[in-house]
N, C-alpha and C positions, 0 to 999 in steps of 0.2 A: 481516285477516291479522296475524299474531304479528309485532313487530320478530324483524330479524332482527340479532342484536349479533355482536360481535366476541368473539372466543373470549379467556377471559384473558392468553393468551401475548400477544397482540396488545396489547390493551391497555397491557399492563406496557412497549410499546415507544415513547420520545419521540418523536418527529417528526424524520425522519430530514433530517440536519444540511443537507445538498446541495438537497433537495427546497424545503427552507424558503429554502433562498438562490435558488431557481430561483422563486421564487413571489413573492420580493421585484423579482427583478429583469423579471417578467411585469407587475409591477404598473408601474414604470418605465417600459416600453417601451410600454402602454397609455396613459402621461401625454405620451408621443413625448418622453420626458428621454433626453437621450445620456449615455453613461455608461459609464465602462470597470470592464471585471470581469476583475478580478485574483480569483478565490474557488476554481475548482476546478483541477485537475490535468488537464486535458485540454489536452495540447500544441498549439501551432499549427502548428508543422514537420510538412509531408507525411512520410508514411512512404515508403520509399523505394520510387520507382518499379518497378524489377524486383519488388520482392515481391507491388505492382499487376497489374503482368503476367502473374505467376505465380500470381495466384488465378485471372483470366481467364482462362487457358488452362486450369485444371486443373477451372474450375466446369462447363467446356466437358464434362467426361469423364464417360459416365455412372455410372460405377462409383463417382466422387464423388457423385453423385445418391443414392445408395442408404444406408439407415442406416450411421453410422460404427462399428468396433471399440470397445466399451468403453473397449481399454485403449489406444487410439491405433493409428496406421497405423508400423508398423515403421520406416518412411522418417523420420519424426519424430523419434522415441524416441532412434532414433540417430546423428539430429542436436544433441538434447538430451544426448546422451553424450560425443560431440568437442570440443563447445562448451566442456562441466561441466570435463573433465580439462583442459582448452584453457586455461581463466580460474582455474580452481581448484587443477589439478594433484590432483585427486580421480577416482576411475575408478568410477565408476556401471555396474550391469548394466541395460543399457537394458529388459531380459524382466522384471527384480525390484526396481529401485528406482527407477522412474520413469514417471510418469501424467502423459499428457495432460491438462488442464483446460481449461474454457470459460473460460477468464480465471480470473487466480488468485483473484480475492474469493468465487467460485462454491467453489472447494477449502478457502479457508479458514473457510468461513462452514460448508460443509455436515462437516466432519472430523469437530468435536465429536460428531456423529453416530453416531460409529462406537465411542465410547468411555465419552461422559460420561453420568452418569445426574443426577436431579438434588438428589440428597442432598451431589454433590461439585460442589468450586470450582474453577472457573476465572480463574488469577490473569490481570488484563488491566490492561498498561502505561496509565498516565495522564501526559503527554498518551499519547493513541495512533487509530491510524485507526478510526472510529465501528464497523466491518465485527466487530470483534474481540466486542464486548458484542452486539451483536448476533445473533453464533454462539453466546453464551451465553445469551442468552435465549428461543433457539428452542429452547434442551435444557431449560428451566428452572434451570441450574444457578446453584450462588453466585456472584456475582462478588466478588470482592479488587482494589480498582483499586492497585498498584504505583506509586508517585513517580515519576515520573521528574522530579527538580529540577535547575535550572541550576544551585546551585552545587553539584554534581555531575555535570558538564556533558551533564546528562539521560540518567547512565544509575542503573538502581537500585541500591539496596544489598540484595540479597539476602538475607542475612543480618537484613534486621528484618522479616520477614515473619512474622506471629505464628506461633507453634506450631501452633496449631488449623489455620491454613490450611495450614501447607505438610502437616498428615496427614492435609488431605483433598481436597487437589490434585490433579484427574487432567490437566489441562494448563498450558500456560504460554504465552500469546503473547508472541515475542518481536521486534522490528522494527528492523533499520540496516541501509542508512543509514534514520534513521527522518523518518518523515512523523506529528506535521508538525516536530518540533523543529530537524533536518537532522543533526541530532547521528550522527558514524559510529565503531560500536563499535571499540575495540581487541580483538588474538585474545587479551589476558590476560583480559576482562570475560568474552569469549566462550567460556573452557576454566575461566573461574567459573561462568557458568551451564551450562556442562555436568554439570562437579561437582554441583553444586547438584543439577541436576533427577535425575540417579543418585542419589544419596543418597538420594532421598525417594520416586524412584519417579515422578514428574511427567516428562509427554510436553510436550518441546518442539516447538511450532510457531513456525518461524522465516520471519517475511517478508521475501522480499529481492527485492522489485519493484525496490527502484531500487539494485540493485547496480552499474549502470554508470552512473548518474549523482553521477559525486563530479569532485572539482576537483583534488585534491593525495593525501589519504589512501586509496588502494583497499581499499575494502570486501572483505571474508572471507565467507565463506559459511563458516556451523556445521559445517559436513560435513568442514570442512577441522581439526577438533578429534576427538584421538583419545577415541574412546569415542562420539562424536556418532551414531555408526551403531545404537547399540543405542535411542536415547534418541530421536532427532531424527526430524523430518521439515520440509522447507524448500520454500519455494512461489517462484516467480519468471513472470514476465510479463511479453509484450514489448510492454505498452502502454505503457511507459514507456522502454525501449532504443530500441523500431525506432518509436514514437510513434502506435502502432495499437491505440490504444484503444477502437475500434469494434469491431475483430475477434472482439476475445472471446477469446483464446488467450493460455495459461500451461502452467506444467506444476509438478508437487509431486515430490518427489526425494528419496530417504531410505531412512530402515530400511525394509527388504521388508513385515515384517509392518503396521505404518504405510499404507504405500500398497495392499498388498493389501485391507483395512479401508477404506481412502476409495474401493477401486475399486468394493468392494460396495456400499458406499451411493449411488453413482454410479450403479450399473447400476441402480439402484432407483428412480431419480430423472427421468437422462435418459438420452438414447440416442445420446452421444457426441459429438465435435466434428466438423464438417464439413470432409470429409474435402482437400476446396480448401485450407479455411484453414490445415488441418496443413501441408499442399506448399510453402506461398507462404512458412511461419514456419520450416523446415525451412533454403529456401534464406535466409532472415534470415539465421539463425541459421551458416549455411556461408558464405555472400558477402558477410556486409555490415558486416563490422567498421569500413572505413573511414566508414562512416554514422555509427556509434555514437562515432565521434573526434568528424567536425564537430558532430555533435549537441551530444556537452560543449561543445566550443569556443564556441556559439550560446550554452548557457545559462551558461556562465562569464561570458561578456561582458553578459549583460544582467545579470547577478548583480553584478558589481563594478560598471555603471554604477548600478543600484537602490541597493547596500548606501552608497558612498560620496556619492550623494546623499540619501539617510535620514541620514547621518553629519552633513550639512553643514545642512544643516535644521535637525537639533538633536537628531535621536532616541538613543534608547542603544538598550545588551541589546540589538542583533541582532545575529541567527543565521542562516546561511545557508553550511553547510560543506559539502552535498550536498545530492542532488536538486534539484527545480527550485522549490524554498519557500523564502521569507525569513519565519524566526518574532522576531517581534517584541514585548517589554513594550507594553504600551498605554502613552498619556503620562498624566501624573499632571493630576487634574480628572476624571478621568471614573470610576465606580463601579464598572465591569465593562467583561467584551471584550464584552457584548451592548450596553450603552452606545454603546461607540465605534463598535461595526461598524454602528448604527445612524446615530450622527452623519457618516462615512462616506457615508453611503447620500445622506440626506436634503440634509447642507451642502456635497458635495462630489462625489458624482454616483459615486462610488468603490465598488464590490463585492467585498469582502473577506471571507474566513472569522474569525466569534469564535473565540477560544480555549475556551470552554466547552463547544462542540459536540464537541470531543475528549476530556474528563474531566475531574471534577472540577478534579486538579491543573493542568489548564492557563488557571485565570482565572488572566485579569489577561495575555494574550497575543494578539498580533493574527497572522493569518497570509494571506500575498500569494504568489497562484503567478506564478512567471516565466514564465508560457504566454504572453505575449503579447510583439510584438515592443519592441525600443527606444525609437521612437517614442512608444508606449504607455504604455508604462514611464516615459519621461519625463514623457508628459501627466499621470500619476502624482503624480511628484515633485510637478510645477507647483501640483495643485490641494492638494497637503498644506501647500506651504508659503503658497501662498493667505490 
């Protein structure tokens, strides 16, 4: 029988950053090493029980049984439209500029689909979440990894993007509050990259998974930048507000022709989100604001106890101004973040994300999610200062 090999797209793709940390810590728990893991984003706080209920009752209906609407259940859409105006003071047509997603990494992985060929670049922020090169290498296209440096307090500078690239740029990912730096844009950066991507013709994709996880600064949605409408399209997901990360549910929001474009390639793909889960994130999204308060309030406090215990230990350079991530310099002795998050592993029982798994520009950074409770977190501290 002939090998059967991987087609080049495949090949060309590293070993996807989560999986290799899921395979380290399989190896761990076959040695019966106890061990806390601080590495992904998957919250410990339940999501809130009504929304539980409300899947339960609605999985109950048969008419949720039956394949879902492409373009989402109207009951949805237009809870994604109360919401949008609600937090953003933006008025979205729930019929033209707003798509249901399986979770937002499914929208923004599969977009470039609809546009890029693969003669054109796609610029992708460095550090930035692994999801981003990835939708670029499923079209073939260029990649440009973008700076994003601390002493810039990790946003780009636009403006030194070579020539070459920005005329043959057909998008742009762009992420705040961003994962993993925590870095949260201002709306002067945000009506620069709007500028920016007008001028040249480059379609903004803007992620804003974790726009209600900030401490003090409230995060802007692009849409909220005049002109964003012609240019943008913005993805959001309540795995990380309402901590349903299972679920699978998002939604992409933007210029019409934008989402009319991801809806095609959608229908091409799959056959829509279940029609329960839309119900259940509908009333999220209508009742449960007061959830989305405590929920900061949980990771604010585990966040000032983590950050000012790293302070007292001795660590510098961290970051942790949103979302539920503290990005960290590694300490000096060791050669890289695969270095440390190694020594981590082996002398300390500790499961952390390297910096390298995110982009070039992020050696030399360690990154710890606050998914776990206090407790935790402290046993944390303990074994660093060890």
């Amino acid at each position: 029988m002939r090998k059967i090999e991987l087609s080049k797209r495949l090949k060309s793709f590293p070993p996807y950053l989560f999986a290799e940390i899921d395979r380290q810590k399989e190896i761990l728990k076959k040695k019966k090493i106890d061990f806390v893991d601080v590495s992904i984003g998957d919250p410990d706080v339940p999501a809130p029980q009504a929304v539980i209920e409300a899947l339960y009752r609605a999985a109950k209906l048969k008419d949720n049984q039956k394949y879902a609407l492409d373009q989402g259940k109207a009951l949805f859409r237009k809870s994604i439209q109360r919401w949008f105006k609600k937090r953003f003071s933006v008025s979205l047509d729930e019929n033209k500029h707003i798509l249901p997603l399986i979770g937002s990494k499914e929208g923004l992985i599969h977009f470039p689909l609809a546009f890029v060929n693969s003669s054109d670049y796609i610029i992708v922020p460095s550090p930035a979440y692994p999801g981003y090169k990835s939708a670029a290498r499923f079209v073939s296209a260029r990649i440009y990894e973008l700076p994003l440096l601390e002493k810039n307090s990790f946003l780009p500078e636009l403006s030194k993007i070579p020539q070459r690239v920005k005329n043959k740029a057909k998008l742009i990912y762009l992420n705040y509050p961003n994962n993993p730096t925590t870095a949260v844009a201002p709306l002067s950066f945000l009506k620069e990259a709007v500028s920016f991507c007008s001028k040249y013709g480059i379609i903004l994709a803007y992620d804003n998974a974790y726009s209600e996880i900030y401490f003090s600064q409230k995060p802007h949605s692009i849409l909220e930048v005049k002109g964003a409408e012609e240019i943008a399209i913005e993805f959001h997901s309540l795995s990380k507000t309402f901590c349903m990360t299972g679920f699978r549910v998002g939604w992409a929001c933007g210029n019409s022709d934008l989402i009319r474009a991801l809806l095609k390639v959608k229908s091409n793909i799959d056959s829509g989100l279940f029609g329960a889960i839309q119900e259940a994130a509908a009333l999220a999204l209508d009742r449960q604001e007061k959830y989305v308060v405590g929920l900061r309030k949980i990771i604010k406090e585990r966040r000032d106890l983590f950050v000012a215990g790293l302070k007292n230990i001795g660590f510098k350079n961290i970051h942790s101004d949103s979302t539920f991530y503290v990005w960290m310099r590694i300490p000096k002795g060791f050669k890289s973040s695969i270095d440390y998050s190694k020594y981590l592993i082996s002398e300390k029982n500790i499961v952390a994300t390297p910096g390298l798994g995110f982009g070039k520009y992020a050696e030399g950074f360690i990154r710890f999610a606050l998914t776990v409770d206090k407790k935790k977190l402290a046993e944390v501290l303990k074994k660093l200062n060890g």
